[in-house]
C-alpha positions as CSV (number, residue, x, y, z in Angstrom):
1,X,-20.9,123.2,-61.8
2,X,-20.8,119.5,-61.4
3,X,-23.3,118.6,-63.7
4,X,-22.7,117.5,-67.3
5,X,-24.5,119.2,-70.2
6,X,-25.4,116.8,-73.0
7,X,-24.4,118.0,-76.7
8,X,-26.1,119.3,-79.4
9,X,-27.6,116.5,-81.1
10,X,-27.8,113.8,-78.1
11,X,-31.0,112.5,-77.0
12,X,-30.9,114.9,-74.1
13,X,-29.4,118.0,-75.6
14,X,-29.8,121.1,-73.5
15,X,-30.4,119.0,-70.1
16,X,-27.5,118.6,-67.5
17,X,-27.0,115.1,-65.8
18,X,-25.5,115.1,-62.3
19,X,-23.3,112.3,-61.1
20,X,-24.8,109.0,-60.1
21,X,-24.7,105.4,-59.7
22,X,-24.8,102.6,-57.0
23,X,-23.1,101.8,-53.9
24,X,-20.8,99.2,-54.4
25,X,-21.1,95.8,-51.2
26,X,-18.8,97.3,-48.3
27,X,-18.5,101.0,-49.5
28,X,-20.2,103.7,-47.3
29,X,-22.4,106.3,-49.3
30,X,-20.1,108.9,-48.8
31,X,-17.4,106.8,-50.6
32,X,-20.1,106.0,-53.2
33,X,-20.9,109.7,-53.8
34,X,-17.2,110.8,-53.9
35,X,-16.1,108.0,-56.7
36,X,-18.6,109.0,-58.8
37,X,-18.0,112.5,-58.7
38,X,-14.5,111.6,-59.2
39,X,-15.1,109.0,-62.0
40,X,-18.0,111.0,-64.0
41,X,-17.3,114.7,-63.7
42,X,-13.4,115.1,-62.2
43,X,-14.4,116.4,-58.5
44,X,-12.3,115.2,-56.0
45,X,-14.8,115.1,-52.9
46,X,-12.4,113.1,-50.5
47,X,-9.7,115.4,-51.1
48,X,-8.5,116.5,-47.9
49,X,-10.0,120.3,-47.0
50,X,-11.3,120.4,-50.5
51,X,-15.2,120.1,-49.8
52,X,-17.0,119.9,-46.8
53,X,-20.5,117.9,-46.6
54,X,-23.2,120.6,-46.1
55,X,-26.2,117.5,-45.8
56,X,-28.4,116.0,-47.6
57,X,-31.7,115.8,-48.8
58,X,-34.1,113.2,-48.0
59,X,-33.8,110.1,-49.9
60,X,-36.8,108.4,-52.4
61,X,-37.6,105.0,-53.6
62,X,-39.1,104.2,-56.9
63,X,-40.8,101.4,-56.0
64,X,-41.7,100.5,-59.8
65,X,-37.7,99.9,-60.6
66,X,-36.7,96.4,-60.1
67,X,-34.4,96.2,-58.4
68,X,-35.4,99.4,-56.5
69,X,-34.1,103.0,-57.6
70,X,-33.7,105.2,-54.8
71,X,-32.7,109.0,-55.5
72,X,-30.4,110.3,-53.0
73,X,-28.7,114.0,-53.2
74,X,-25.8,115.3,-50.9
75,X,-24.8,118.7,-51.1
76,X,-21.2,119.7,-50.8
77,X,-18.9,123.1,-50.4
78,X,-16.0,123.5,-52.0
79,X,-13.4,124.9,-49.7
80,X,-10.3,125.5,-52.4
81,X,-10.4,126.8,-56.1
């Protein structure tokens, strides 16, 4: 899967993180998603014909984060082994 299970031990031991971050100025979300996919976990989501963008689910704002958090999920096929 592309989540990352913590180790025995860690704080959150048991629990699997999923990649995230921030959009960096002039990079679309896609290209946001896909580098840190590619920098935290090893998937490769603007490989050509590798995964195909299924959608998304509706975004949410934590309005208590400064600055704001907002929790964003794309789902993706993979198209190659």
């Amino acid at each position: 899967g592309a989540g990352a299970r913590r180790g025995h031990g860690a704080r959150w031991a048991g629990q699997v993180g999923f990649p995230g971050g921030h959009v960096e100025a002039g990079e679309s979300d896609h290209a946001a998603v896909a580098r840190e996919c590619r920098e935290e976990v090893g998937l490769r989501l603007d490989q050509p014909g590798a995964y195909r963008l299924l959608g998304s689910v509706a975004e949410r704002t934590a309005r208590q984060a400064h600055p704001s958090l907002v929790v964003a999920c794309r789902v993706y096929e993979q198209l190659v082994d």
